[in-house]
N, C-alpha and C positions, 0 to 999 in steps of 0.2 A: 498492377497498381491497385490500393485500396483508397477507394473513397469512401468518405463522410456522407451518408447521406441522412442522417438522422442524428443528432447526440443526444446523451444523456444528462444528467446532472454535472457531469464534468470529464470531460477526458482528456489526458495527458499522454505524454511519453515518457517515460519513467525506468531508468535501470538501478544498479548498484550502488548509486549516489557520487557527488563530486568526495572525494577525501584528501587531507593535506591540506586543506586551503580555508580554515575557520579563522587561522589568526590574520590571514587578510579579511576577515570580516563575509567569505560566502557560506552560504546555508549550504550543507548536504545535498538537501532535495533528495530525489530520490523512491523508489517505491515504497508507501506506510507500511504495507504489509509484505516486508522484503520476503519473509517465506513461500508465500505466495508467486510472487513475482518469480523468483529462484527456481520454484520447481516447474513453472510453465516453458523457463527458460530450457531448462535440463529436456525436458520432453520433447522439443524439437532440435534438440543439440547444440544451443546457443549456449555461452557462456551468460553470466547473470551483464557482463558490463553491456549487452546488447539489450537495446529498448524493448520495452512489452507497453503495450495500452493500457493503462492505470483507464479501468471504465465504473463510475460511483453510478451507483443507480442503474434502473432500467431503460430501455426507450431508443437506445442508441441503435442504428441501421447501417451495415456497415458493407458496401459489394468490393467484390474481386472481381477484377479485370483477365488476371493471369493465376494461370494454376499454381498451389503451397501448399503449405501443411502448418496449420496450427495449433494452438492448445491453449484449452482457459484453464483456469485454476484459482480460487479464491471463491467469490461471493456465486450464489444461483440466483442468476439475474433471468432465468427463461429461455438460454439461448435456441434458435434454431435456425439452422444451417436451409437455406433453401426450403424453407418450412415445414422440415423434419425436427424433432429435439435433436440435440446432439448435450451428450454428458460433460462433466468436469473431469480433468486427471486425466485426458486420455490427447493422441496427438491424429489428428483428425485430416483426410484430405479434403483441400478443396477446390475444386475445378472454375476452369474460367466462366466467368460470369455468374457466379454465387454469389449470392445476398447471405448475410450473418443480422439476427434480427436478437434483438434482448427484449424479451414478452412483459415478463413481471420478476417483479424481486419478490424472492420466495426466501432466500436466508442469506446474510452476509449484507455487506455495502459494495465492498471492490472487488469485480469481477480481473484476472490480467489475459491479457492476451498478446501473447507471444507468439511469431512468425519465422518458420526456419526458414536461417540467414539471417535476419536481423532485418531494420528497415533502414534505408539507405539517407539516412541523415548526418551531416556534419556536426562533429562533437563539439561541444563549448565547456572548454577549461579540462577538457579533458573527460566529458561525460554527456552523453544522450538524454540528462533528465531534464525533465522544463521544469523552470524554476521562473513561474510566475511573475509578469514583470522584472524579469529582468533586463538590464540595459543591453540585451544585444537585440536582433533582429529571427524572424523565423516561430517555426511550431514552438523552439526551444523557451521560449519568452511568453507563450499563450496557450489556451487551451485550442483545442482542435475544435473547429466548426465546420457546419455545413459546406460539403464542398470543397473542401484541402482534402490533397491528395499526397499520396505516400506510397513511394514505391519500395519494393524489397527485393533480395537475390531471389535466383533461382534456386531451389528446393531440391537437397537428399530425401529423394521418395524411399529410401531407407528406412525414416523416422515415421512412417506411416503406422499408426495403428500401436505405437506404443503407447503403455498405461504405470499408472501409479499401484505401487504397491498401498503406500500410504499418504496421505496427505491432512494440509492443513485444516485445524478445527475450526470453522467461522461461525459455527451454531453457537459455542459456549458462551453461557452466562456468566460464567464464574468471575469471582473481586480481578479487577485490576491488580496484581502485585508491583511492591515497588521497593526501594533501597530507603530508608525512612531518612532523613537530615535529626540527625543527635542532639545536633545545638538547639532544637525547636524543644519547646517543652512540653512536658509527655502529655497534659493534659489535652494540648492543643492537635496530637497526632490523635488520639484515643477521637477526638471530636469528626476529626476528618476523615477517619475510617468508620466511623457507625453511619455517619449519614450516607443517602440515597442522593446519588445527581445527577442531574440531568443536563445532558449536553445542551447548549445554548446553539439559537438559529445562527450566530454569528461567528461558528466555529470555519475553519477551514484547514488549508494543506498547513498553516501554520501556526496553528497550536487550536485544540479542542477548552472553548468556557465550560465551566460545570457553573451549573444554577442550583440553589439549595441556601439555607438557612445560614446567614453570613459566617465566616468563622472570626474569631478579634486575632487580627494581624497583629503584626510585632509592630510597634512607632519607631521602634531606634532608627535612623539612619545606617543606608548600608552601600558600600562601593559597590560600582558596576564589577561582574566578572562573568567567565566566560559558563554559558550554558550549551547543554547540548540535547536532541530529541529523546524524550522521556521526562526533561524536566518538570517538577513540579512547582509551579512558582503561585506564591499568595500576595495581589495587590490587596491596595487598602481596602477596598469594597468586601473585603472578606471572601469574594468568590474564586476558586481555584483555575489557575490556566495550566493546562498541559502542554506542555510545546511538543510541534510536529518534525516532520523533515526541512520545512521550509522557514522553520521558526530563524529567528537573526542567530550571533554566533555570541553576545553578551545581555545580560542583564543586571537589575538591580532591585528587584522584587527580593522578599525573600522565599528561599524554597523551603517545601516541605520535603521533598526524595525526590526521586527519581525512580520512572514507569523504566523496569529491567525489559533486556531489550526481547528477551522472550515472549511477552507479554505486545509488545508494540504491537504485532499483527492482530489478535486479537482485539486491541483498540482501534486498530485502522479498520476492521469491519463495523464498528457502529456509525450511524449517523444523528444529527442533529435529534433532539425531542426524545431518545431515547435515554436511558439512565446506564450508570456505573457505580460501582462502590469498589474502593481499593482494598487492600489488604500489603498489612508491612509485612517483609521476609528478610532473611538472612544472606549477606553476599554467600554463601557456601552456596544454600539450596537453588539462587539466580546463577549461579554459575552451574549447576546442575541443568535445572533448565531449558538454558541457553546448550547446552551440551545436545541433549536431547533433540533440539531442533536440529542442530548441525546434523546430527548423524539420518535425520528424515531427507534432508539434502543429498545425502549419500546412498539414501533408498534401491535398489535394484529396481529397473525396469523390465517391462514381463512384453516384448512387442506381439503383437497379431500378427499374423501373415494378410500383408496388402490383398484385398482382393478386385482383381479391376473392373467394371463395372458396375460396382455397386453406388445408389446417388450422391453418397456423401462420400 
Protein backbone atom coordinates (compact mmCIF):
# COMPACT_ATOMS: atom_id res chain seq x y z
CA UNK A 1 0.00 0.00 0.00
CA UNK A 2 1.18 3.62 -0.68
CA UNK A 3 0.34 6.35 1.53
CA UNK A 4 0.22 10.05 1.17
CA UNK A 5 2.01 11.26 3.82
CA UNK A 6 3.20 14.61 2.52
CA UNK A 7 1.85 16.38 -0.89
CA UNK A 8 3.18 18.52 -3.02
CA UNK A 9 1.77 21.30 -5.11
CA UNK A 10 -0.72 18.90 -6.76
CA UNK A 11 -0.85 15.20 -7.27
CA UNK A 12 -3.03 13.27 -9.49
CA UNK A 13 -3.42 9.94 -11.11
CA UNK A 14 -3.07 10.36 -14.56
CA UNK A 15 -2.58 7.72 -17.62
CA UNK A 16 -3.23 7.79 -21.41
CA UNK A 17 -6.27 10.01 -21.28
CA UNK A 18 -10.07 9.26 -21.64
CA UNK A 19 -10.53 9.18 -25.81
CA UNK A 20 -13.71 8.94 -27.90
CA UNK A 21 -15.66 10.86 -25.73
CA UNK A 22 -15.14 14.92 -26.69
CA UNK A 23 -18.45 15.23 -28.53
CA UNK A 24 -20.18 14.08 -25.22
CA UNK A 25 -18.67 17.03 -23.96
CA UNK A 26 -15.56 15.06 -21.55
CA UNK A 27 -11.99 16.42 -21.36
CA UNK A 28 -9.22 14.05 -22.21
CA UNK A 29 -7.53 14.57 -18.89
CA UNK A 30 -4.86 12.77 -18.70
CA UNK A 31 -0.86 13.00 -18.32
CA UNK A 32 0.46 17.00 -19.52
CA UNK A 33 3.57 15.49 -20.32
CA UNK A 34 2.38 12.13 -21.95
CA UNK A 35 6.02 11.43 -22.82
CA UNK A 36 7.06 11.35 -19.56
CA UNK A 37 4.33 9.55 -18.25
CA UNK A 38 4.90 6.81 -21.23
CA UNK A 39 8.27 6.09 -20.44
CA UNK A 40 7.93 5.58 -16.53
CA UNK A 41 5.27 3.36 -17.69
CA UNK A 42 7.42 1.21 -20.07
CA UNK A 43 10.26 0.94 -17.37
CA UNK A 44 8.31 -1.12 -14.95
CA UNK A 45 6.22 -2.92 -17.83
CA UNK A 46 3.02 -1.22 -17.45
CA UNK A 47 1.32 -0.28 -20.50
CA UNK A 48 0.72 3.84 -20.67
CA UNK A 49 -3.43 3.09 -20.05
CA UNK A 50 -2.22 2.24 -16.32
CA UNK A 51 -2.03 5.25 -13.67
CA UNK A 52 1.42 6.97 -12.76
CA UNK A 53 1.42 9.87 -10.10
CA UNK A 54 1.19 13.13 -12.03
CA UNK A 55 3.60 14.81 -8.88
CA UNK A 56 3.92 19.16 -9.65
CA UNK A 57 6.51 20.48 -7.46
CA UNK A 58 8.45 19.39 -4.56
CA UNK A 59 7.56 18.29 -1.04
CA UNK A 60 5.59 15.43 -1.57
CA UNK A 61 6.40 12.23 1.07
CA UNK A 62 5.21 9.23 -0.01
CA UNK A 63 5.77 5.45 2.14
CA UNK A 64 5.44 1.89 1.06
CA UNK A 65 3.89 -0.62 3.10
CA UNK A 66 4.63 -3.54 0.76
CA UNK A 67 7.60 -4.38 -1.66
CA UNK A 68 7.57 -2.91 -5.82
CA UNK A 69 9.41 -1.38 -8.10
CA UNK A 70 9.09 1.87 -9.45
CA UNK A 71 10.22 4.50 -11.73
CA UNK A 72 10.18 8.40 -12.05
CA UNK A 73 10.71 10.24 -15.10
CA UNK A 74 10.04 13.79 -16.02
CA UNK A 75 10.83 16.79 -13.69
CA UNK A 76 14.07 16.42 -10.73
CA UNK A 77 12.05 17.26 -7.94
CA UNK A 78 15.14 15.69 -5.35
CA UNK A 79 13.90 12.35 -5.02
CA UNK A 80 15.25 10.01 -2.16
CA UNK A 81 14.27 6.73 -1.46
CA UNK A 82 14.84 6.09 2.23
CA UNK A 83 17.14 8.99 2.17
CA UNK A 84 19.47 7.77 -0.32
CA UNK A 85 19.09 9.83 -3.95
CA UNK A 86 17.71 7.68 -6.23
CA UNK A 87 17.98 8.86 -10.17
CA UNK A 88 15.39 9.54 -13.12
CA UNK A 89 14.96 6.88 -16.07
CA UNK A 90 15.78 3.97 -14.09
CA UNK A 91 13.22 1.23 -12.40
CA UNK A 92 14.16 1.13 -8.84
CA UNK A 93 13.30 -1.60 -5.93
CA UNK A 94 11.45 -0.85 -3.09
CA UNK A 95 11.09 -2.58 0.05
CA UNK A 96 8.57 -2.67 2.54
CA UNK A 97 8.33 0.27 4.58
CA UNK A 98 10.18 2.83 2.42
CA UNK A 99 9.56 6.42 2.56
CA UNK A 100 10.04 8.13 -1.25
CA UNK A 101 10.81 11.88 -0.24
CA UNK A 102 10.88 14.79 -3.18
CA UNK A 103 13.74 17.46 -1.41
CA UNK A 104 13.68 20.26 -4.01
CA UNK A 105 12.83 21.01 -7.54
CA UNK A 106 16.03 21.36 -9.28
CA UNK A 107 14.59 21.29 -13.14
CA UNK A 108 11.32 20.48 -14.65
CA UNK A 109 7.74 20.88 -12.89
CA UNK A 110 6.17 16.95 -13.26
CA UNK A 111 7.82 14.54 -11.73
CA UNK A 112 5.74 10.76 -12.93
CA UNK A 113 5.68 7.98 -11.06
CA UNK A 114 4.92 4.84 -12.09
CA UNK A 115 4.34 1.40 -10.12
CA UNK A 116 4.71 -2.14 -11.61
CA UNK A 117 1.35 -3.52 -11.96
CA UNK A 118 -0.49 -0.44 -11.93
CA UNK A 119 -2.43 0.83 -8.81
CA UNK A 120 -5.39 -0.79 -8.16
CA UNK A 121 -8.15 1.70 -9.04
CA UNK A 122 -11.57 1.52 -10.63
CA UNK A 123 -11.55 3.17 -14.21
CA UNK A 124 -14.13 5.97 -14.86
CA UNK A 125 -15.26 6.04 -18.50
CA UNK A 126 -12.83 4.05 -19.37
CA UNK A 127 -9.70 5.60 -17.85
CA UNK A 128 -7.63 5.89 -14.49
CA UNK A 129 -7.11 9.79 -15.05
CA UNK A 130 -8.51 12.30 -12.42
CA UNK A 131 -10.21 14.72 -14.13
CA UNK A 132 -10.67 17.36 -11.47
CA UNK A 133 -14.10 17.78 -10.18
CA UNK A 134 -15.71 15.62 -11.84
CA UNK A 135 -19.11 14.36 -10.99
CA UNK A 136 -18.15 11.01 -9.99
CA UNK A 137 -16.89 9.95 -6.66
CA UNK A 138 -13.17 8.91 -5.48
CA UNK A 139 -9.25 9.85 -6.04
CA UNK A 140 -10.57 9.93 -9.76
CA UNK A 141 -12.52 13.47 -9.02
CA UNK A 142 -9.61 14.87 -6.64
CA UNK A 143 -6.33 15.46 -6.02
CA UNK A 144 -4.62 13.16 -3.60
CA UNK A 145 -4.21 14.29 0.08
CA UNK A 146 -2.61 13.50 3.24
CA UNK A 147 -3.51 10.28 4.15
CA UNK A 148 -5.32 8.37 1.00
CA UNK A 149 -4.06 5.44 0.39
CA UNK A 150 -3.48 3.31 -2.83
CA UNK A 151 -2.82 0.05 -3.05
CA UNK A 152 -0.99 -1.81 -6.13
CA UNK A 153 -0.25 -5.51 -7.49
CA UNK A 154 2.33 -7.34 -6.72
CA UNK A 155 5.63 -6.93 -8.64
CA UNK A 156 7.72 -8.77 -11.63
CA UNK A 157 11.11 -8.29 -9.83
CA UNK A 158 12.13 -8.79 -13.29
CA UNK A 159 11.86 -5.17 -14.09
CA UNK A 160 14.43 -4.39 -11.42
CA UNK A 161 17.19 -2.26 -12.20
CA UNK A 162 16.07 -1.39 -15.77
CA UNK A 163 17.24 2.01 -17.51
CA UNK A 164 16.54 4.38 -20.11
CA UNK A 165 18.61 4.66 -23.01
CA UNK A 166 17.19 8.09 -23.68
CA UNK A 167 14.69 10.25 -22.20
CA UNK A 168 12.71 13.15 -22.01
CA UNK A 169 14.14 16.88 -22.17
CA UNK A 170 12.58 18.99 -19.29
CA UNK A 171 15.57 21.41 -19.07
CA UNK A 172 14.78 23.15 -22.50
CA UNK A 173 14.15 26.64 -23.07
CA UNK A 174 13.53 26.59 -26.36
CA UNK A 175 9.90 28.57 -28.24
CA UNK A 176 6.87 26.78 -27.71
CA UNK A 177 6.06 25.60 -31.46
CA UNK A 178 2.81 25.42 -32.81
CA UNK A 179 0.36 25.04 -35.93
CA UNK A 180 -0.23 28.93 -36.62
CA UNK A 181 -4.42 29.52 -37.41
CA UNK A 182 -4.20 31.35 -41.22
CA UNK A 183 -7.44 33.15 -40.86
CA UNK A 184 -5.58 35.31 -38.03
CA UNK A 185 -3.71 38.06 -39.63
CA UNK A 186 -0.23 37.93 -40.08
CA UNK A 187 0.45 40.89 -38.30
CA UNK A 188 -1.22 39.80 -35.20
CA UNK A 189 0.83 36.11 -35.34
CA UNK A 190 4.30 38.23 -35.90
CA UNK A 191 3.01 40.14 -32.35
CA UNK A 192 2.36 36.97 -30.62
CA UNK A 193 5.46 35.23 -31.32
CA UNK A 194 8.09 38.16 -30.55
CA UNK A 195 6.73 38.72 -27.13
CA UNK A 196 8.02 37.03 -23.84
CA UNK A 197 5.11 35.55 -21.43
CA UNK A 198 4.62 34.70 -18.53
CA UNK A 199 2.57 32.12 -17.34
CA UNK A 200 -0.12 33.62 -14.86
CA UNK A 201 -0.76 32.40 -10.99
CA UNK A 202 -4.08 31.28 -12.25
CA UNK A 203 -3.01 28.74 -14.67
CA UNK A 204 -3.90 25.09 -14.10
CA UNK A 205 -4.41 21.25 -15.47
CA UNK A 206 -6.84 23.22 -17.64
CA UNK A 207 -5.32 25.55 -19.80
CA UNK A 208 -2.03 27.68 -18.84
CA UNK A 209 -2.86 32.25 -19.01
CA UNK A 210 0.15 34.00 -20.58
CA UNK A 211 0.48 37.63 -19.20
CA UNK A 212 2.24 40.12 -21.50
CA UNK A 213 1.47 43.20 -23.33
CA UNK A 214 -2.25 42.81 -24.70
CA UNK A 215 -2.54 41.59 -28.12
CA UNK A 216 -5.91 43.52 -30.21
CA UNK A 217 -8.36 40.56 -30.54
CA UNK A 218 -10.47 40.10 -33.54
CA UNK A 219 -14.38 41.85 -32.31
CA UNK A 220 -16.23 39.86 -35.02
CA UNK A 221 -18.36 37.53 -33.42
CA UNK A 222 -17.65 33.85 -33.74
CA UNK A 223 -19.57 30.33 -33.06
CA UNK A 224 -18.64 27.97 -30.42
CA UNK A 225 -16.60 24.77 -31.84
CA UNK A 226 -14.84 22.12 -30.83
CA UNK A 227 -11.13 22.67 -29.34
CA UNK A 228 -8.73 20.40 -28.22
CA UNK A 229 -5.26 20.45 -25.83
CA UNK A 230 -2.79 22.68 -27.46
CA UNK A 231 -5.27 25.08 -28.29
CA UNK A 232 -4.33 28.61 -28.67
CA UNK A 233 -7.32 30.75 -27.98
CA UNK A 234 -7.30 34.85 -27.72
CA UNK A 235 -10.10 36.28 -25.37
CA UNK A 236 -10.79 39.93 -25.39
CA UNK A 237 -8.37 41.10 -22.77
CA UNK A 238 -5.78 40.31 -25.40
CA UNK A 239 -4.09 37.77 -23.07
CA UNK A 240 -3.48 34.28 -24.51
CA UNK A 241 -4.82 30.94 -23.02
CA UNK A 242 -3.48 27.66 -23.84
CA UNK A 243 -5.72 24.92 -22.99
CA UNK A 244 -4.55 21.82 -21.17
CA UNK A 245 -5.80 18.10 -20.91
CA UNK A 246 -8.53 19.19 -18.79
CA UNK A 247 -9.55 22.09 -20.76
CA UNK A 248 -13.79 21.68 -21.92
CA UNK A 249 -14.20 20.05 -25.39
CA UNK A 250 -15.67 23.57 -27.18
CA UNK A 251 -14.97 27.10 -27.53
CA UNK A 252 -15.74 30.37 -28.81
CA UNK A 253 -12.55 32.62 -28.36
CA UNK A 254 -10.87 33.00 -31.37
CA UNK A 255 -7.63 30.89 -31.76
CA UNK A 256 -4.30 31.59 -32.80
CA UNK A 257 -2.85 27.69 -33.57
CA UNK A 258 -2.26 25.18 -31.78
CA UNK A 259 0.72 24.02 -29.31
CA UNK A 260 1.83 20.53 -31.80
CA UNK A 261 1.56 17.90 -29.57
CA UNK A 262 5.43 17.28 -29.58
CA UNK A 263 5.79 20.22 -27.74
CA UNK A 264 3.08 19.67 -25.01
CA UNK A 265 5.47 17.83 -22.62
CA UNK A 266 7.86 20.48 -22.77
CA UNK A 267 5.02 22.97 -21.78
CA UNK A 268 3.64 20.59 -19.06
CA UNK A 269 7.13 21.14 -17.32
CA UNK A 270 6.87 24.87 -16.79
CA UNK A 271 5.00 26.41 -13.92
CA UNK A 272 3.23 29.45 -12.92
CA UNK A 273 5.70 32.88 -12.98
CA UNK A 274 7.72 31.49 -15.39
CA UNK A 275 7.92 32.61 -19.15
CA UNK A 276 7.41 31.17 -22.77
CA UNK A 277 7.70 32.33 -26.28
CA UNK A 278 6.11 30.32 -29.11
CA UNK A 279 7.39 29.85 -32.37
CA UNK A 280 5.04 29.03 -35.79
CA UNK A 281 6.06 25.66 -37.83
CA UNK A 282 5.07 23.74 -40.60
CA UNK A 283 2.49 20.65 -40.26
CA UNK A 284 5.43 18.53 -42.18
CA UNK A 285 8.34 19.54 -39.60
CA UNK A 286 5.30 18.85 -36.34
CA UNK A 287 4.73 15.71 -37.80
CA UNK A 288 8.48 15.07 -37.74
CA UNK A 289 8.56 15.86 -34.42
CA UNK A 290 5.95 13.99 -33.17
CA UNK A 291 7.59 11.10 -35.04
CA UNK A 292 10.71 11.54 -33.11
CA UNK A 293 9.01 11.22 -29.79
CA UNK A 294 7.18 8.17 -30.80
CA UNK A 295 10.32 6.26 -31.57
CA UNK A 296 12.04 7.40 -27.85
CA UNK A 297 8.93 5.48 -26.67
CA UNK A 298 10.20 2.67 -28.59
CA UNK A 299 13.80 3.24 -26.94
CA UNK A 300 15.63 -0.16 -25.86
CA UNK A 301 15.93 -0.78 -22.42
CA UNK A 302 19.49 -1.76 -21.02
CA UNK A 303 18.30 -3.81 -17.33
CA UNK A 304 21.05 -4.27 -14.50
CA UNK A 305 21.28 -7.46 -12.84
CA UNK A 306 18.92 -7.11 -9.36
CA UNK A 307 21.36 -7.23 -6.73
CA UNK A 308 19.77 -8.37 -3.45
CA UNK A 309 20.72 -6.72 -0.60
CA UNK A 310 21.45 -3.66 -1.58
CA UNK A 311 19.10 -0.47 0.51
CA UNK A 312 17.41 0.52 -2.42
Amino acid sequence: MLTIRQTSMLITLQDAGRTGLRHWGVPASGALDWLAHGLASRLVGNTEDHASLEITGSGACLHFSQLTIISLVGADLGAELNDQPIGLGRAWLVRPDSELRFTQRRVGARCYLAIAGGFNIVPQLGSQSTLLGAPWHGYLARPLHIGDQLTYAEPNLSFAGRSLDTASNVSSQAPIRYLPNRQCANNLQRQFQAQTWQISSKSNRMGYRCQGPALAAPTQAIRSFGVVPGTIQLPPDGQPIVLLADAQTTGGYPVLGVVIRADLPKLAQRLPSEYLQFQSIRVTLAERAFAEQLNILKTNFEPEPLIIGTPI
